[in-house]
N, C-alpha and C positions, 0 to 999 in steps of 0.2 A: 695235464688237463684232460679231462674224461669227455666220453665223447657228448653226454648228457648236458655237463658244465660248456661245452662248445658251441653245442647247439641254441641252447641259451643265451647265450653274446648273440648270435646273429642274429635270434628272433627281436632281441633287446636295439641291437644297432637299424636292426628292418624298423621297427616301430617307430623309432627317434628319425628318421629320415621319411617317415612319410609328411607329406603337406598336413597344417592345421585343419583344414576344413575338407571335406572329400563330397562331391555331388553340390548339390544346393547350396547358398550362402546362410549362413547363419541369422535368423533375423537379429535386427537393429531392436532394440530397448528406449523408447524416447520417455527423458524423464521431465515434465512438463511443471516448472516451478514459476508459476505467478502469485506476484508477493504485490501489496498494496499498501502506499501508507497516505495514511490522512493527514492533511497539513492546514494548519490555518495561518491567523499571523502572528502566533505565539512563538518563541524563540525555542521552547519545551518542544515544537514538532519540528521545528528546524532541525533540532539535536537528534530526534526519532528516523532522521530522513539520514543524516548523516553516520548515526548508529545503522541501519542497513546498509549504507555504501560501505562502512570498513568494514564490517561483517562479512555480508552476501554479496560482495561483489565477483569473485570467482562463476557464482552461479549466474549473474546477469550481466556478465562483460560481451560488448561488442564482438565478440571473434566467431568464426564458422564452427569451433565447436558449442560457444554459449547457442548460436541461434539455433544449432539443431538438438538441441536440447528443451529450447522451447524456454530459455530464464525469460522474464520480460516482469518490468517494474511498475506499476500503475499507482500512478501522484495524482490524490482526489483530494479535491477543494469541493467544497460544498457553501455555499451562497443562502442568507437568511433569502426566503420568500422576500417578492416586493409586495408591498399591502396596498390597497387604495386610499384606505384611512386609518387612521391614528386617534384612538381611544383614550381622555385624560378626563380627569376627576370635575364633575362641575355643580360643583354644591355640594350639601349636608344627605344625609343617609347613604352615602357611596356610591350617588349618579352619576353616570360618567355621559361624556360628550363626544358623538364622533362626528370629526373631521374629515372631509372626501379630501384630497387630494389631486389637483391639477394635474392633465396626462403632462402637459411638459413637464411638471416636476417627479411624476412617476420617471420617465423614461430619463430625467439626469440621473435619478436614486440608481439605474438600472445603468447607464451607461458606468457610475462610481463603481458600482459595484463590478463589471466587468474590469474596467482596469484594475482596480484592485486584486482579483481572481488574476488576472495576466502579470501583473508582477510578480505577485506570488509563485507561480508555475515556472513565471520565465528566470525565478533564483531558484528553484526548484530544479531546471532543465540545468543550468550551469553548474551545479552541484556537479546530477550525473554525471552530464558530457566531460568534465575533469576525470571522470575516472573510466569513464568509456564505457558506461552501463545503459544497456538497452531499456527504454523510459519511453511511455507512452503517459499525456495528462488526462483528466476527463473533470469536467467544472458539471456539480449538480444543482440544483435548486429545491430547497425544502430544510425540514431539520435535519441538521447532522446526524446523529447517532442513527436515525432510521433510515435516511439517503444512503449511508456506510454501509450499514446493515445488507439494503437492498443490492448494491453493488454488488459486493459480495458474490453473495447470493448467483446471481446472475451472469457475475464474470468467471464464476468459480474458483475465486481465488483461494490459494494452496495455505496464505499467511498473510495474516491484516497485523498491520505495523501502527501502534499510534504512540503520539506523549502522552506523558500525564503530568496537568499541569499542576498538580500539587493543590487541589483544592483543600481549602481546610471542611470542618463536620460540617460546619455550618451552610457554607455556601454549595457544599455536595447536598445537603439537605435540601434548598433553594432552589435551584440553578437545575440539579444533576452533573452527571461527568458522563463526557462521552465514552471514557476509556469505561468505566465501570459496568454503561449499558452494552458497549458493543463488547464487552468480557461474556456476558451472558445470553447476548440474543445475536452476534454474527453464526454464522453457520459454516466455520471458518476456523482454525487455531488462531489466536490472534495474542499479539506479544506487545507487551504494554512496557513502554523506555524510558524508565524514570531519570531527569535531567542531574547534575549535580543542583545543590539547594541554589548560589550563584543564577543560574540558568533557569529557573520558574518563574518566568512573567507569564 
């Protein structure tokens, strides 16, 4: 061996035995994945919530390294407005009649509507907690697709999760689809879980 080729080993065996990091520590990289899905009481968003837990559960599992990573899941229900009154057809030319609404019967409409949001959440929460995924809910009031929208928005979320419940032309003509508006106006990538056919109510 030459004394060139010799040299060479020891600078080669110096290098491999120095420590990783020499001075200062190396900064930390936090990768901040908050993902959202929309559920109502359709079986179609059930499927959508379920489709994220066997997916992205790695990124938002309960453990020290999920939370310093920052995965966190956010389950939004969104609640029709309560109205005071209720508009129906009363007579010839398309006059309509409104009806005020009693506060006690406002605030059952409102009390229904909370338990219903809380079951909803609370089979929501039993999903995750089965698979140990960090799950925060939030219940809004107003219409969906612009309640979703504003979320968003605001939460910064990285990925909006929804079903799609298979509307047909007609009644996406009608109606609209949440999945179709929040396609074009969340400020968000957002991934739409189309159920098997079985599974669209």
């Amino acid at each position: 061996m030459s004394e060139d080729q010799a040299a060479a080993v020891k600078e080669t065996s110096a290098v491999e035995k120095q420590p990783e990091t020499t001075g200062a520590e190396a900064p930390t990289v936090t990768i901040t994945k908050r993902m959202m899905v929309a559920i109502d009481e359709s079986d179609s968003s059930f499927y959508a919530l379920q489709w994220v837990i066997d997916h992205f559960s790695n990124l938002l599992m309960t453990t020290e390294a999920a939370e310093a990573e920052g995965g966190l899941l956010t389950v939004v229900h969104v609640q029709s407005p309560s109205h005071h009154f209720a508009a129906f057809p009363a007579g010839p030319g398309g006059a309509t009649a409104a009806v005020y609404a009693s506060s006690s019967m406002i605030e059952s409409v409102k009390k229904a509507q909370q338990e219903a949001s809380a079951a909803l959440l609370s089979r929501a929460l039993q999903m995750c907690r089965a698979k140990q995924i960090r799950t925060e809910t939030l219940v809004l009031e107003g219409e969906a697709k612009d309640m979703i929208c504003q979320a968003v928005e605001q939460m910064h979320v990285d990925l909006l999760v929804v079903g799609s419940r298979g509307l047909g032309k007609i009644k996406r003509a009608f109606i609209g689809s949440v999945s179709d508006y929040c396609a074009h106006h969340a400020n968000c990538p957002i991934l739409i879980v189309k159920p098997p056919k079985e599974i669209t109510t």
